[in-house]
N, C-alpha and C positions, 0 to 999 in steps of 0.2 A: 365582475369583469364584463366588456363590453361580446358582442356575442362574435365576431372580428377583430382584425386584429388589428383596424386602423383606427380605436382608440388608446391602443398603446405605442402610436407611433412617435408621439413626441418626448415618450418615454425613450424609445431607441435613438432618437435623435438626438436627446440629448446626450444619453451614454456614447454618443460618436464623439462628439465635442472632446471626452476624457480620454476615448481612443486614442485620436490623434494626435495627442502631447506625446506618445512613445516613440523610443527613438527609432523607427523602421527608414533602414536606409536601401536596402537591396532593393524590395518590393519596386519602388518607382524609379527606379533607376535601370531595369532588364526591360528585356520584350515583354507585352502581355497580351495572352490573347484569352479573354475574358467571357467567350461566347464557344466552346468546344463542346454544342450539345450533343454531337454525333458520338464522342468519345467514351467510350464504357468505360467503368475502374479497371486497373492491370489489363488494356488495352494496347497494343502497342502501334504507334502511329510514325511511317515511314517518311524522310523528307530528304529531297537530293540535298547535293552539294556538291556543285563545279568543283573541279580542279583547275590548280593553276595552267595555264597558256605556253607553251612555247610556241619564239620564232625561229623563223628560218631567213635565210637571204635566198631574194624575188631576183629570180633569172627567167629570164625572157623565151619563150620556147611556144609552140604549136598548141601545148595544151596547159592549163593548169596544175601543178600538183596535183597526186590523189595523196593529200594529209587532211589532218581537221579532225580526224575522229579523236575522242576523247573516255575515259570511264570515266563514270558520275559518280562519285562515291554517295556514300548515305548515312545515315544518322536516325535514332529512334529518340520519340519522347513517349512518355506515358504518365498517364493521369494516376498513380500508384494509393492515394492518403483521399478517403474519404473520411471527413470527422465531425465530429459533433460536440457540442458544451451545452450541458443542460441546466437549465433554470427549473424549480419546480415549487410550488406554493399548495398547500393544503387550504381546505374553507376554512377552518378553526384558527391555522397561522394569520392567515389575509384578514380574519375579523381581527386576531390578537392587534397588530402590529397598526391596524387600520384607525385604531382606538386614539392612535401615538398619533398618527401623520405623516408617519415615518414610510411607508409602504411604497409610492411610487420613488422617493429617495435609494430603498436599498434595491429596489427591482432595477433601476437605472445604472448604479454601481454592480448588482452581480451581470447584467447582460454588459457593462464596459469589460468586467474580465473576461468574458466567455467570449467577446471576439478580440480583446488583447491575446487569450491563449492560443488563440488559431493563428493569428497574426504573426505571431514570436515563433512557430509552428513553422511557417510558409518563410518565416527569414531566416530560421537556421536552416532550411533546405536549402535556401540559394545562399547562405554563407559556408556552407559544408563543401561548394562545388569549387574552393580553393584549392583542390590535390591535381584539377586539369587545368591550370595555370601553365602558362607552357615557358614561362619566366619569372625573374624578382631583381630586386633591389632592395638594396637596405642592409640593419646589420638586426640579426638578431636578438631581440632581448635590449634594443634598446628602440623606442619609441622615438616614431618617425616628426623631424621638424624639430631638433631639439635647442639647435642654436639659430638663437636671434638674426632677422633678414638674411638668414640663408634657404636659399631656394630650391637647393642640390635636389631634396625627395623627388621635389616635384619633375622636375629635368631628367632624372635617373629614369625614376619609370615610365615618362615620356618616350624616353630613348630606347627603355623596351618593346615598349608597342611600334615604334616608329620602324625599328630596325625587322616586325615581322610584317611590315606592311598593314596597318589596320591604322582606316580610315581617319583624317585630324577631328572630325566632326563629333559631336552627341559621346565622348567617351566620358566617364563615369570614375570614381574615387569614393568607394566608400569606405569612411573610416571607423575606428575602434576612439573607445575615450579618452586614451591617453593619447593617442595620437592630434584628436580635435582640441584637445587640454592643451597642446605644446602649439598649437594654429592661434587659440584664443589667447593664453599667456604671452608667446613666447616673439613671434610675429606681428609686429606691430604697424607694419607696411597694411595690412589688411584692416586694421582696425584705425587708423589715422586716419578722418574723414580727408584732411589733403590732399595723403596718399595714395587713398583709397578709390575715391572720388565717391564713397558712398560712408552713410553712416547703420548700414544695416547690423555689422558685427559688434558694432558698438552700442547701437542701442537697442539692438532685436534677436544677438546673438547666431545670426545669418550671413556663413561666409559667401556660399553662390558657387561664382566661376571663376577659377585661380586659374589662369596660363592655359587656358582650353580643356578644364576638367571640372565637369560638375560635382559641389562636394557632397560629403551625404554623408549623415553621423549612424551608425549603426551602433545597439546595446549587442548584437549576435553575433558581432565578428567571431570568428574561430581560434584559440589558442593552440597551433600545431606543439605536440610532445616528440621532438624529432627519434628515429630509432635507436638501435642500442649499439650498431655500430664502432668499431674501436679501431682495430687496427686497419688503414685505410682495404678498398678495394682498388683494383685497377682495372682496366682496360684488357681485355682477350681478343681484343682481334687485331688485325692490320687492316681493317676496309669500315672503319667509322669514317667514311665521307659526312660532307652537308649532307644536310637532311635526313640521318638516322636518328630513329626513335629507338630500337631495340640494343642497348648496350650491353653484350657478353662482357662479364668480369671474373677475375680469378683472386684467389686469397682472400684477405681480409676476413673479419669476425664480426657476429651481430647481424643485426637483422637492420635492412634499410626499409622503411617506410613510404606510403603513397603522403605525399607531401612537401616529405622533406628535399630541402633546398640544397646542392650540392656544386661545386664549382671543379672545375673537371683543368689540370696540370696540361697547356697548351693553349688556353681559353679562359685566363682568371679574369680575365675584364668582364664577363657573365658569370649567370646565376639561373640551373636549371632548375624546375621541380621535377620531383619524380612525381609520374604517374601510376606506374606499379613499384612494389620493393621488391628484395630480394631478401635472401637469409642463407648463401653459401655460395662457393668455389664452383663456377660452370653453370652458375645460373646469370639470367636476365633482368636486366631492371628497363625498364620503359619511362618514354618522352614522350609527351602531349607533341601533336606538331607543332612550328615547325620539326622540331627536332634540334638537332647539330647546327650553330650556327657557320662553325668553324668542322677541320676535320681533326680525327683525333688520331695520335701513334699509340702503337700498343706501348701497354705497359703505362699510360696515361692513368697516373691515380686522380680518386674520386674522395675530392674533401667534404663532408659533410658539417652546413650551417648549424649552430645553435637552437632549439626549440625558439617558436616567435607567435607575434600576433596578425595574422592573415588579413593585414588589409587588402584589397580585391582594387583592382584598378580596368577597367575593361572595357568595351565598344558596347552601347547598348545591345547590339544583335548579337552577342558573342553566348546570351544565355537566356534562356526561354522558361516564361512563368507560363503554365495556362492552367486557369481557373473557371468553374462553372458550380454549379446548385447542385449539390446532391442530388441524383435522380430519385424521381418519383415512379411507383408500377404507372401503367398505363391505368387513366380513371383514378391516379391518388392513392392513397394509402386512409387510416383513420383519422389524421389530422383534420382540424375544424376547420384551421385556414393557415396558408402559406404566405410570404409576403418576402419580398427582399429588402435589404437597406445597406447601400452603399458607403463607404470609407471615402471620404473624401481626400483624404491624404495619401493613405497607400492605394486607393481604387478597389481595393475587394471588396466584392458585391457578398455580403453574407444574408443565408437563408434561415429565417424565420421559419419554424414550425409550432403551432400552437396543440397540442393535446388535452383536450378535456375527456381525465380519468373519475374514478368514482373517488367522491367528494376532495380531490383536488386537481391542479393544471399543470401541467408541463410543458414546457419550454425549451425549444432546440435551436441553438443558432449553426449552423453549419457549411460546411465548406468544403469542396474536393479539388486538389490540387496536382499540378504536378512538372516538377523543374530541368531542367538539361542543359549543359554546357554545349553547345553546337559550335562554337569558334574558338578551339583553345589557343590559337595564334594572337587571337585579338581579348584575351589575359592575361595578367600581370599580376605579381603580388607585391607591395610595399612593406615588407618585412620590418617587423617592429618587437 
């Protein structure tokens, strides 16, 4: 071994190459802020959030209103998952295998899994932040796009985002296999170079941008198990105005889950998520904001969706990656030498550490992460 580590780097360079064929849809598709060196692990890091604006009607008088004031609400992220994937080779194995030729071949396949496992690590965290979705579309249990030039999906969850106000620009669609199965089969407006005015799906297997959504094929979407709910719940109060998140309910059986999709008797043209569940008579279930599009009467029963497949539909800014290098003490630790190397696809920079132990070396690739939902208005889920 070279006594550095930059003659193993076109070793890791290459292992990026096999990286990148995995399907990571979420990673390039959220916020990222990939330089958080001030942030400790289980740190927790404070960040405003305006509230929405009221007006008033402008009457003419001596002095100005004294309005304007507002509460900033706020929001925490934290860096929670520091992790690591080791490589490690003895001198006896490195001569063995060295014999063959074989040697930089398998070093280059196990450092492709040890940042595919981190990888798949960092995408099921930002596909788990489906339960703060603060709406849906779709029907459950069936996969989204199913008949030929129909567009409905796509329109549906448009009209979710649209109707809570979140921006037309940079929103995002990432989807599960069967859902991109029924895009690539099924829709052929997309793959019709005529139609299309492109031949990427067709011969590169690259859909893009459908109707102002960028698509993105994720292996990690989440299969919600909706809860055990039976006989419905309803409504307890007489003051669900717009915009309540906190809905008292009475009766019903079973327990409702953070997740589950339910559509609420006065309101069947929507589809909320729940935020929190419940599990009895005089308890709360909770809404991601907005909340309440509509307002509700008592006695308003609460129907609960089928179990589904969480496609994620959302505003870039609606959900924050931040990544950095495992910290080192000050002065380094025993490592011979540190190095990064960059994902060119998903963008995480993973850290290289090399250990020379007695008569063999190890190898750490690693990574500290950590995710947040900050706009549950501006997500959606595509229920499938």
């Amino acid at each position: 071994m070279a006594n550095t580590l930059t003659g193993l780097l076109p070793t890791l360079y290459d292992a990026i190459d096999v990286v990148s064929r995995e399907l990571v849809g979420f990673i390039p598709a959220v916020t990222r802020n990939s330089s958080a060196e001030r942030v400790a692990k289980d740190e927790t890091v404070t960040f405003p959030i305006a509230p929405a604006s009221t007006v008033a009607d402008i009457t003419p008088g001596l002095y100005a209103p004294d309005t304007g004031d507002q509460t900033i609400a706020t929001a925490t992220l934290t860096i929670n998952k520091s992790r690591y994937a080791p490589v490690r080779w003895s001198g006896e194995e490195m001569r063995g295998v060295n014999n063959t030729g074989q040697l930089a071949m398998i070093m280059r396949d196990q450092f492709a899994q040890a940042m595919r496992a981190l990888c798949n690590e960092v995408e099921l965290d930002l596909a788990a932040l489906y339960t703060k979705a603060s709406g849906a579309y779709g029907v459950g249990g069936t996969a989204p796009f199913p008949t030929a030039a129909d567009f409905s999906d796509f329109a549906g969850i448009q009209q979710v985002l649209d109707e809570r106000g979140c921006p037309p620009t940079d929103r995002h669609l990432v989807l599960g296999s069967a859902a991109i199965a029924n895009l690539r089969g099924k829709q052929s407006v997309l793959y019709k170079a005529n139609e299309a005015g492109t031949t990427e799906l067709l011969r590169r297997g690259i859909i893009g941008d459908v109707l102002g959504l960028q698509i993105h094929n994720s292996g990690q979407v989440k299969a919600h198990t909706k809860g055990t709910a039976t006989t419905p719940y309803i409504i307890n109060s007489t003051t669900m105005a717009i915009g309540t998140t906190a809905l008292v309910v009475d009766t019903g059986a079973g327990v409702v889950v953070a997740g589950d999709v339910v559509v609420f008797s006065g309101d069947t043209g929507r589809k909320y998520v729940i935020l929190t569940g419940t599990s009895g008579s005089g308890t709360t279930l909770a809404l991601s904001a907005p909340g309440l599009r509509v307002a509700l009467a008592d006695n308003a029963t609460i129907t609960l969706s089928t179990s589904y497949a969480a496609n994620m539909c959302f505003h870039r800014s609606a959900i924050q990656l931040v990544t950095r290098a495992p910290a080192m003490p000050d002065g380094g630790d025993t490592a011979d030498d540190v190095t990064e190397v960059v994902d060119p696809i998903s963008g995480l920079a993973f850290q290289i550490a090399m250990y020379r132990q007695y008569r063999q070396v190890k190898f750490e690739v690693g990574l500290a992460w950590g995710v947040a939902a900050t706009k549950s208005d501006n997500i959606a889920l595509l229920i499938g």
